[in-house]
Structure formats: structure tokens, C-alpha cells
ZADREN-139286 format. One line per 3 residues: number of its first residue (from 1); their letters; for each residue y, x, z of C-alpha. Coordinates in pm, 1 decimal, always signed. Layout:
NUM	A	Y,X,Z ~ ... .
% end
This chain:
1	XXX	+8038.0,+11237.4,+9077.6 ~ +7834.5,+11162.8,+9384.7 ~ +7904.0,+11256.7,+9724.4 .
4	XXX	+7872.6,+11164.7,+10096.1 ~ +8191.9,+11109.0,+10214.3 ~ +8337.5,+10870.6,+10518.6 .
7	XXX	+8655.5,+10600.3,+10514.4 ~ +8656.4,+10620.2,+10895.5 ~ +8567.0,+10826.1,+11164.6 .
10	XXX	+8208.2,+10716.5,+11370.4 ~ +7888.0,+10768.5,+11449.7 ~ +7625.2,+10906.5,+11164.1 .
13	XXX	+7621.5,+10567.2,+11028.5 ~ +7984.4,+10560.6,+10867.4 ~ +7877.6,+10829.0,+10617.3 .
16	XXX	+7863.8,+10652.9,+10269.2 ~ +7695.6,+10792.9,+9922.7 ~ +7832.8,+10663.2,+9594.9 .
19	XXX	+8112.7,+10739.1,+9351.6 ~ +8419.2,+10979.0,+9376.6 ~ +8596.1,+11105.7,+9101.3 .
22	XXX	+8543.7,+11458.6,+9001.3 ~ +8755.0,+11667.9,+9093.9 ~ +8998.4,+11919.1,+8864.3 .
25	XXX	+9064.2,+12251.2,+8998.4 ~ +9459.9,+12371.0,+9108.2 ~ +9555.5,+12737.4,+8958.2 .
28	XXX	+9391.1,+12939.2,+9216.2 ~ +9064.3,+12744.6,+9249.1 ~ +8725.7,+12715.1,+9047.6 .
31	XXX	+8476.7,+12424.8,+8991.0 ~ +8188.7,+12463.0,+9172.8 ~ +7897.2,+12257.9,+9057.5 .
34	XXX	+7705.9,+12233.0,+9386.7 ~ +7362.7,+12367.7,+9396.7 ~ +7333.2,+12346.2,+9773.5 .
37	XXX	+7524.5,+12273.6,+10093.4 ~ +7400.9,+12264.7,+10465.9 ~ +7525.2,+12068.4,+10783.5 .
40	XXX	+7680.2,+12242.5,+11036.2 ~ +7714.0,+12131.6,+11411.6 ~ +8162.5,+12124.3,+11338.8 .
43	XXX	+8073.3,+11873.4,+11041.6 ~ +7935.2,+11600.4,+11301.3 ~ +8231.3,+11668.4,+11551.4 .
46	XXX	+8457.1,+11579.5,+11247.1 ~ +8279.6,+11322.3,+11126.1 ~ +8261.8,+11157.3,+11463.9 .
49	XXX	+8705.4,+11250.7,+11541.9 ~ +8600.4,+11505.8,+11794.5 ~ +8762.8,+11764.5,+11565.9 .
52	XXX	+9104.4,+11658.2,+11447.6 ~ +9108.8,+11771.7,+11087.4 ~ +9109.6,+11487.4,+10790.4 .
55	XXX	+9430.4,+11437.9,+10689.8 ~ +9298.0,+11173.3,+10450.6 ~ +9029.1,+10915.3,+10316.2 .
58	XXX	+8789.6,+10899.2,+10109.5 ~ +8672.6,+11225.6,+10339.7 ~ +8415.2,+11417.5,+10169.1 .
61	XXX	+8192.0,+11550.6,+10417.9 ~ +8049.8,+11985.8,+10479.8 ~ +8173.8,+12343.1,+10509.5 .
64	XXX	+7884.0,+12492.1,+10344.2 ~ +7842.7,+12571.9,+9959.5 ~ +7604.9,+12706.5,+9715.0 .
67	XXX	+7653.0,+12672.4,+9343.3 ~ +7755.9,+12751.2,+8996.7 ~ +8087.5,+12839.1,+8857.6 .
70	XXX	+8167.5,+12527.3,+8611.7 ~ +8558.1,+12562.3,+8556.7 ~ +8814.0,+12817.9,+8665.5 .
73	XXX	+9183.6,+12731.3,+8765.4 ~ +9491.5,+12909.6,+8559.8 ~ +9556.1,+13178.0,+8821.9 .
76	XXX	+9169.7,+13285.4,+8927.4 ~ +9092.6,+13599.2,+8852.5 ~ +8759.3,+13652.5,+9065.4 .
79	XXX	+8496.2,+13457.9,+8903.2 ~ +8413.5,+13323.8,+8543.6 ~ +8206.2,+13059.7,+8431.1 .
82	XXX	+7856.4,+13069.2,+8556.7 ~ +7881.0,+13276.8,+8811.1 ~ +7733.7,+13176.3,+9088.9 .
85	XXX	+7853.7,+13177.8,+9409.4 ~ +7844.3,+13093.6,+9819.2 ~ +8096.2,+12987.6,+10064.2 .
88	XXX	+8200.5,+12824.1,+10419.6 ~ +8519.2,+12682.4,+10560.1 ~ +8562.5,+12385.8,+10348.2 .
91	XXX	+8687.6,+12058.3,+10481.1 ~ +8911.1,+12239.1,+10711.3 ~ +9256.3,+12237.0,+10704.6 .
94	XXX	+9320.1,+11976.0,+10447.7 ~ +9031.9,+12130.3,+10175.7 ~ +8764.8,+11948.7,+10021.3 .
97	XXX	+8434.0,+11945.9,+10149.0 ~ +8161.9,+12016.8,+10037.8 ~ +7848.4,+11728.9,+10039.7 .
100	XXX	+7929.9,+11631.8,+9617.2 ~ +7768.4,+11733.6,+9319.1 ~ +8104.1,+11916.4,+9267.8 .
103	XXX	+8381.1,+12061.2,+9450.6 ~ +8697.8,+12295.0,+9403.9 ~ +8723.1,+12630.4,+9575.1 .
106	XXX	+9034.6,+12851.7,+9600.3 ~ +8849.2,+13135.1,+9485.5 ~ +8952.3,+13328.7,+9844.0 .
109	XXX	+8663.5,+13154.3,+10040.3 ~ +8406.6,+13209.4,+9754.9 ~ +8157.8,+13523.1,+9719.4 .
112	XXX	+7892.9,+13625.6,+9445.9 ~ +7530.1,+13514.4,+9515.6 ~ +7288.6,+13800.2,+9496.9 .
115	XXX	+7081.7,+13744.0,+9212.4 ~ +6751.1,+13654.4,+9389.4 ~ +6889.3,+13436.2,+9662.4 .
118	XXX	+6845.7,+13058.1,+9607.7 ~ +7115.1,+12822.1,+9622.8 ~ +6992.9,+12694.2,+9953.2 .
121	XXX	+6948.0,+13020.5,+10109.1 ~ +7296.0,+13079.1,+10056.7 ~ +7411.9,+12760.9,+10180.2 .
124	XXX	+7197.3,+12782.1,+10476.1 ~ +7351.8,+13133.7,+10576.0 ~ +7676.5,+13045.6,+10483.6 .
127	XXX	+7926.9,+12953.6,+10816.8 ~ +7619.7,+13037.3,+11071.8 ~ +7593.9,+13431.6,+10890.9 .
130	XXX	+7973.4,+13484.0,+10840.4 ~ +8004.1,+13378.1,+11248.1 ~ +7716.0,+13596.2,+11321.6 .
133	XXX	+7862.4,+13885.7,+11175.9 ~ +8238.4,+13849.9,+11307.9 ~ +8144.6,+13738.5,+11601.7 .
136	XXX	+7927.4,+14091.6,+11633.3 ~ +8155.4,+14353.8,+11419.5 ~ +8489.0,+14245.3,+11417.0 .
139	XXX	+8523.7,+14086.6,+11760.8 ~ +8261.8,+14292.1,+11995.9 ~ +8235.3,+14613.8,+11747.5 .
142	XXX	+7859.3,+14581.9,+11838.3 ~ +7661.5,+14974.8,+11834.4 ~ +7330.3,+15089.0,+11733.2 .
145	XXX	+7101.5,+15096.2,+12077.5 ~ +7300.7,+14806.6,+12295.4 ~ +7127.6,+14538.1,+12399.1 .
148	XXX	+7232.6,+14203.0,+12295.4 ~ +7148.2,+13854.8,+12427.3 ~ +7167.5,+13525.1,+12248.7 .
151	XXX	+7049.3,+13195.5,+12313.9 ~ +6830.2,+12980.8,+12072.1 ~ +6707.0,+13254.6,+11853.3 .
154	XXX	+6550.6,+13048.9,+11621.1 ~ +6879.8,+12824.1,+11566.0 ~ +7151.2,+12845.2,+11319.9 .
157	XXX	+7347.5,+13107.7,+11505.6 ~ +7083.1,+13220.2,+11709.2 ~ +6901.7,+13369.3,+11415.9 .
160	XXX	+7114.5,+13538.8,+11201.6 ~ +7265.1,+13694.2,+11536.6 ~ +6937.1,+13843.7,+11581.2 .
163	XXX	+6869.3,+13943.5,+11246.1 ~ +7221.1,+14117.6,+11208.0 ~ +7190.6,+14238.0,+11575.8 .
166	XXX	+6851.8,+14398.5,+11479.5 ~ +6993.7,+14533.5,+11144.8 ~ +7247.4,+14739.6,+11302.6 .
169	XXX	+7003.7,+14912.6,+11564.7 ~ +7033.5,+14676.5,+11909.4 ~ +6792.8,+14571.1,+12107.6 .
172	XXX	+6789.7,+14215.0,+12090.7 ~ +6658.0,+13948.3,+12353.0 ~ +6672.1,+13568.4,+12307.6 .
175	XXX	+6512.1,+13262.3,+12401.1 ~ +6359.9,+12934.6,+12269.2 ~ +6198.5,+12569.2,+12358.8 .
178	XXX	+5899.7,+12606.9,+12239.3 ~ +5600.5,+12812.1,+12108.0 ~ +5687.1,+12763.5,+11792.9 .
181	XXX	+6059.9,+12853.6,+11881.6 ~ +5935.7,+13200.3,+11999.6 ~ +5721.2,+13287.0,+11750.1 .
184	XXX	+6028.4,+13230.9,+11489.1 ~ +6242.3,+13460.1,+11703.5 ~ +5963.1,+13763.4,+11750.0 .
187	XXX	+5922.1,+13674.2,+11383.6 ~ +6254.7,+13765.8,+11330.5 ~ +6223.3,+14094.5,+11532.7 .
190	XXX	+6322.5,+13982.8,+11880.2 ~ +6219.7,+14244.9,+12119.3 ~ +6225.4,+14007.2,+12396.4 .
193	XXX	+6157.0,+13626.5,+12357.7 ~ +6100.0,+13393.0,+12688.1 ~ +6146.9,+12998.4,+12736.7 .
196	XXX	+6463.9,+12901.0,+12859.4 ~ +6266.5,+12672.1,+13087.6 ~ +6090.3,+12978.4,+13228.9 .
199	XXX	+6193.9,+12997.6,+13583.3 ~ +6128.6,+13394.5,+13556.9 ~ +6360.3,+13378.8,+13287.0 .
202	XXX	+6667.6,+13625.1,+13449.0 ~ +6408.0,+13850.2,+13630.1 ~ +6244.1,+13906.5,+13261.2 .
205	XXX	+6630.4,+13946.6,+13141.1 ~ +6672.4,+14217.2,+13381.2 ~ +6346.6,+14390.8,+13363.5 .
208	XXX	+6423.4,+14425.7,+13004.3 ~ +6788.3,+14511.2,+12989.1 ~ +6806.3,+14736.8,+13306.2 .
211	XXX	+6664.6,+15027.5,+13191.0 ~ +6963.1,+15035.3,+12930.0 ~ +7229.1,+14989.4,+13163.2 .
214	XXX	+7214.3,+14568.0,+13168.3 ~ +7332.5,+14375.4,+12860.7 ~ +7605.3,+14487.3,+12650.6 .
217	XXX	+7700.9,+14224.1,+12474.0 ~ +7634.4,+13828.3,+12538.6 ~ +7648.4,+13626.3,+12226.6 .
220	XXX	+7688.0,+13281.2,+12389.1 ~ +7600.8,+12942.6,+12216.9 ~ +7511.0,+12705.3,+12435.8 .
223	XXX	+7797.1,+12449.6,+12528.7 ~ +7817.3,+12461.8,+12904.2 ~ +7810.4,+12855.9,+12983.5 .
226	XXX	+7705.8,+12977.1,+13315.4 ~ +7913.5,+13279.5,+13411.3 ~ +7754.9,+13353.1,+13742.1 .
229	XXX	+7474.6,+13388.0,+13606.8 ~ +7597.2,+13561.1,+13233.0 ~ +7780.5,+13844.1,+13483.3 .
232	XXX	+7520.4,+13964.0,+13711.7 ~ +7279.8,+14036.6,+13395.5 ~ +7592.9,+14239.0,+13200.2 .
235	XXX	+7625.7,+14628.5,+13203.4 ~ +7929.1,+14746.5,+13320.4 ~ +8230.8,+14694.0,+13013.4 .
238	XXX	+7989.1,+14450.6,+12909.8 ~ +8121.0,+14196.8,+12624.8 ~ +8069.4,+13781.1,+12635.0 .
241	XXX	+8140.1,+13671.0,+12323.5 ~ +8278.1,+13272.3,+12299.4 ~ +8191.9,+13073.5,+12003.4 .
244	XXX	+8048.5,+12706.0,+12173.7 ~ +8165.8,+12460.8,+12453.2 ~ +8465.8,+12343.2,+12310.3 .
247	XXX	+8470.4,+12071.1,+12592.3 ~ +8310.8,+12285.3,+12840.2 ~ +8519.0,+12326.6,+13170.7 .
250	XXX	+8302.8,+12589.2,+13360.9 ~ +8392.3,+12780.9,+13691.9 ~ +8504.7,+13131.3,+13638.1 .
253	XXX	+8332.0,+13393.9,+13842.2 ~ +8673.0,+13616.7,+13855.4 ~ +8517.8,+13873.6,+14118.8 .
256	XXX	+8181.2,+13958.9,+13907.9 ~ +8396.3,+13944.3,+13617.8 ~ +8685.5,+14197.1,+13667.7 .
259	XXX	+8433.4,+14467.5,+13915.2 ~ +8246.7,+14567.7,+13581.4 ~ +8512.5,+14587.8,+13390.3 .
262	XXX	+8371.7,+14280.5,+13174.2 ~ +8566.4,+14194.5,+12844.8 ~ +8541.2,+13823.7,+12725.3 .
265	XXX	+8674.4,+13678.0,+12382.6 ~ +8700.9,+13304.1,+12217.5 ~ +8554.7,+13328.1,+11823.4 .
268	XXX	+8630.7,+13040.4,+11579.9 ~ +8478.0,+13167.6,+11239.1 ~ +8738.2,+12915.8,+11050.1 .
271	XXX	+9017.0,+13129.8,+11214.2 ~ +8897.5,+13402.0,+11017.5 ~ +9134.6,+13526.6,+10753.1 .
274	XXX	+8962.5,+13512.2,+10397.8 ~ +9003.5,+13947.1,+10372.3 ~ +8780.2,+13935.6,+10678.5 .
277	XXX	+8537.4,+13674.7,+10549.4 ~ +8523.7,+13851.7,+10271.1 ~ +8422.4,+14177.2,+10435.6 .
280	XXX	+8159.9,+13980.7,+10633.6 ~ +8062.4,+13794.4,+10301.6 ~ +7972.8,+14132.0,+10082.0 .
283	XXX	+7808.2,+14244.0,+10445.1 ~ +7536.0,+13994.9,+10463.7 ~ +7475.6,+13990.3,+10050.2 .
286	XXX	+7410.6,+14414.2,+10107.0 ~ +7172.4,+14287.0,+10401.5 ~ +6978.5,+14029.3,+10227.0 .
289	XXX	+6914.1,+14201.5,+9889.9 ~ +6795.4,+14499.2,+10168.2 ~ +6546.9,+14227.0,+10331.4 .
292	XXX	+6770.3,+14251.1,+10689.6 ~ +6895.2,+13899.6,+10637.6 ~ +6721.7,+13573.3,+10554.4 .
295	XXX	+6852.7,+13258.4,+10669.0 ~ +6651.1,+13033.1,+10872.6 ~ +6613.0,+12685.8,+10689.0 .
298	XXX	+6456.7,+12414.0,+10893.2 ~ +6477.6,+12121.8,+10664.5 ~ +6537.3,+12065.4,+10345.2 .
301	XXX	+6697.4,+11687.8,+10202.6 ~ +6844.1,+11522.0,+9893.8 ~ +7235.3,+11514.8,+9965.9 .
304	XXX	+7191.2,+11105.8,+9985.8 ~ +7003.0,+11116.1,+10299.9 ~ +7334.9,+11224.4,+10437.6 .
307	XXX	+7353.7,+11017.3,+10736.6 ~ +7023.0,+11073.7,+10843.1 ~ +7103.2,+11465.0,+10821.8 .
310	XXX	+7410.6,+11432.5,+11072.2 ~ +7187.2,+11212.0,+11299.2 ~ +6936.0,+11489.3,+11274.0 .
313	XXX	+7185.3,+11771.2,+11363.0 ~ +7337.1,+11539.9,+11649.5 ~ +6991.9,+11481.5,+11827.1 .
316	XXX	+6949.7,+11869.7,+11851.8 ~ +7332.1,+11970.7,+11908.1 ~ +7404.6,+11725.3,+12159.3 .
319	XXX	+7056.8,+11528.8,+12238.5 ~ +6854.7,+11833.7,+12284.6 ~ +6560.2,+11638.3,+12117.6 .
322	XXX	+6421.5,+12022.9,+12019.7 ~ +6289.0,+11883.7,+11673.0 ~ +6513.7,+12177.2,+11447.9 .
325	XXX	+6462.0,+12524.5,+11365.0 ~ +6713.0,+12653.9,+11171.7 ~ +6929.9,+12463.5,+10903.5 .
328	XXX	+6956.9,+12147.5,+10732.3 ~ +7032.8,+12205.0,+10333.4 ~ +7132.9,+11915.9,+10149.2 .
331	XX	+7074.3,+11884.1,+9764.5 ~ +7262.6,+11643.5,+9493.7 .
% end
């Protein structure tokens, strides 16, 4: 089969595409003939050793899946042949990734695709919609009429937050680098959408989120938080949800923090156990066949242009070039 894998950790350029043997499925996974997968920011800080999780080479590159149900191990019980199906979490942990024309599943990390959502939809909503929603429900138990903040709302992250966010009943505000940026985000029902670079940006923040008591919960992604600033803007038992920066070092404002009885938690989606994937999974599928939930795709790519994919992701993770909307989806 073909797939974009690596033989050593490096820049973009140490992604190869050629030949790997197909793979056979153990008792509790399925075959997955790939219809779809998308690159995640965690894929580059793997690919690159900032993330210590191959345990082996040939590597095969991706978290993200969309496909069809090919073969199914002895002991799977949840799918049959030609289903198809969506998943995250791959290449993590010691599993197979994703970026092949095929790749084995334990059938835990696997959902049904709603019947009118492409193979790259799913893909692209994949690990950015499961984070959304855990990082909202199960961690900060998010209610209809707060009012939630998150960067980038035209990102990954950034939009399905705000979609979900809006779904349930908050009042969402967010921001963006560009026109085009903000018109995604009101697009996507922001009620409030300024320019980071606006210098009016935290009086706008405020004159939006006061008359509700300040903001309830923070949904932060960018990688080098600002908690001064984060705390003054919160409403008392206010919640900052964690899910970027893993190098980040920032001062901690312990004063502003503890006087409004602020709660703060760290979110890794991979830490999620598959039950509560699940439950998020079956979530977002109710959403999107609803029309609450449509993942944001930014570019689309044949699976061979790999490298230039990660270099893509990389200039707007880390670079800041600005150039992305959304997701990459890669297709064999």
C-alpha cells in the first residue's frame, strides 16, 4: 500500500511516500481502507521528536481517519464490512497512523459516519471536534447562556469550539487575523469577532462579556497564554480551559486567580478514555446530521504531497504565516 511515513525524526522534509506492506488486522481491530485523513498540529511535533511517541520505524504518519470498513479482526463486534467510519488518536501510544491507503483500528477509537458526511468532513472534524467537545462538556460542563471565549475562531479548534459552544446556547466571542478570518467566525455564528491585532481588543472583550457577569469559560489555544490578562476579563468561578503551550512557561497571576474563585484545568484529548470519546463521537454525529456542526476544511491535498502538508501546518502553528483556515485533509 502507499503511505507517508518517516525512518527518522526531522524537519517536513524526512517524510517519505512509497511502499509499506498492508497491514492485517489483530482480533479486536478492523481494516480501514482510508478515504480521508487530516494533519493535525501533534502530527508535526512528532514528526519533528518534539513529542516522544514512535516506538519504531518505518513510522506511518496522522491521528485522523475517514474510511471504509474492508476487514474485521476475530473479536470485533462493532462494525462489519462496509461500514464506514471516523476516528482520531492514532499514532499514539505505539498505534498505527493514519496517512496510508489502509490502516488497522481497534474498533474502540472508531465511530459510524453519518450517512451524508464525506470522508473528508469526517476526517477534518475528527481530533479538533472530539477536543472541542471534551474540552467544553466533560472538563468545563459548559451551560446554555455563558459566555465563552476562544482564540482563532476560524482554526481547527477554534471553530468547532464555536460551533459546539453556539449549539449548546453560549454566547460565543473569538478572534481572527484577518477579514477573511472574521467573516469565517461570524459565519459560524460568533456573536463577537475582533482582530487580535486590534488594540481595543480587551475593552471590546469587556463591553461584550460584562453585561453577563465577564467570561465564563476561556477556551485557550494559543501557545504562550497571558493570565493577567485571561483573569481580569473572567466572571467570578470563571473556567480557563488548557489544551496548547506545551513548552509555554508563563507567569502565574496567583492573586487575580484565587480572588474570583477561578478554576483552571490541563486537556489532552489523547488522554481521553475511548467510553468518553465515544460519548463525544455519537455527540458531534447527532450535531452534524442536525446542521450544528460542520468542520472547517481549509485545504484539500493528495496524501503524496505529505511533506508539503506538514510544512503547511508548521508555517501557521509555529510561523504564524496566517495562510490556513481550518484543516488540511489528505487523500490516497
Amino acid at each position: 500500500m502507499k503511505a507517508a511515513f518517516i525512518r527518522e525524526i526531522g524537519s517536513p522534509a524526512v517524510i517519505q511516500y512509497g511502499e509499506l506492506p498492508k497491514p492485517t488486522p489483530r482480533p479486536n481491530e478492523v481494516l480501514v481502507k482510508v478515504g480521508a485523513v487530516s494533519v493535525n498540529p501533534i502530527d508535526t511535533y512528532i514528526r519533528a521528536g518534539a513529542v516522544a511517541m514512535i516506538n519504531r520505524f518505518p513510522y506511518i504518519l496522522g491521528c485522523d481517519l475517514a474510511g471504509t470498513v474492508e476487514e474485521i479482526g476475530t473479536e470485533a463486534k462493532r462494525f462489519q464490512s462496509g461500514d464506514r467510519v471516523w476516528g482520531s488518536n492514532q499514532g499514539l501510544f505505539g498505534r498505527q497512523g493514519t496517512f496510508a491507503e489502509y490502516a488497522c483500528v481497534d474498533e474502540r477509537w472508531l465511530y459510524p459516519t453519518p450517512a451524508r458526511m464525506t470522508d473528508a468532513d469526517a476526517a477534518a472534524g475528527a481530533l479538533v471536534g472530539l477536543t472541542a467537545h471534551m474540552g467544553l462538556f466533560l472538563h468545563a460542563d459548559l451551560k446554555p447562556g455563558e459566555v465563552v471565549f476562544v482564540n482563532g475562531g476560524a482554526g481547527g479548534v477554534g471553530s468547532a469550539v464555536l460551533q459546539l459552544a453556539k449549539a449548546a446556547g453560549a454566547l460565543v466571542a473569538t478572534t481572527g487575523g484577518s477579514d477573511e478570518s472574521l467573516e469565517i467566525c461570524k459565519r459560524l455564528g460568533a456573536d463577537l469577532a475582533v482582530n487580535y491585532r486590534d488594540t481595543k481588543l480587551d475593552d471590546q472583550l469587556r463591553a461584550f462579556s460584562i453585561p453577563h457577569g465577564g467570561i465564563h469559560l476561556w477556551f485557550e489555544t494559543v501557545r504562550e497564554p497571558m493570565f493577567d490578562r485571561t483573569f481580569s476579563l473572567m466572571a467570578p468561578r470563571g473556567r480557563v480551559v488548557l489544551m496548547a503551550g506545551r513548552g509555554a512557561r508563563p507567569e502565574f497571576p496567583v492573586g487575580p486567580f484565587y480572588v474570583k474563585d477561578l478554576r483552571m484545568m490541563g486537556f489532552a484529548m489523547f488522554n481521553g478514555s475511548p467510553d468518553e470519546q465515544r460519548v463525544a463521537a455519537l455527540k458531534l454525529n447527532t450535531l452534524y446530521e442536525l446542521g450544528r456542526w460542520s468542520p472547517l476544511i481549509g485545504k484539500t491535498m493528495p496524501l503524496s504531497e505529505a511533506t508539503d502538508a506538514h510544512q503547511l501546518q508548521e508555517n501557521n502553528t509555529i510561523n504564524k504565516h496566517g495562510t490556513l483556515r481550518g484543516k488540511i485533509v489528505l487523500q490516497p
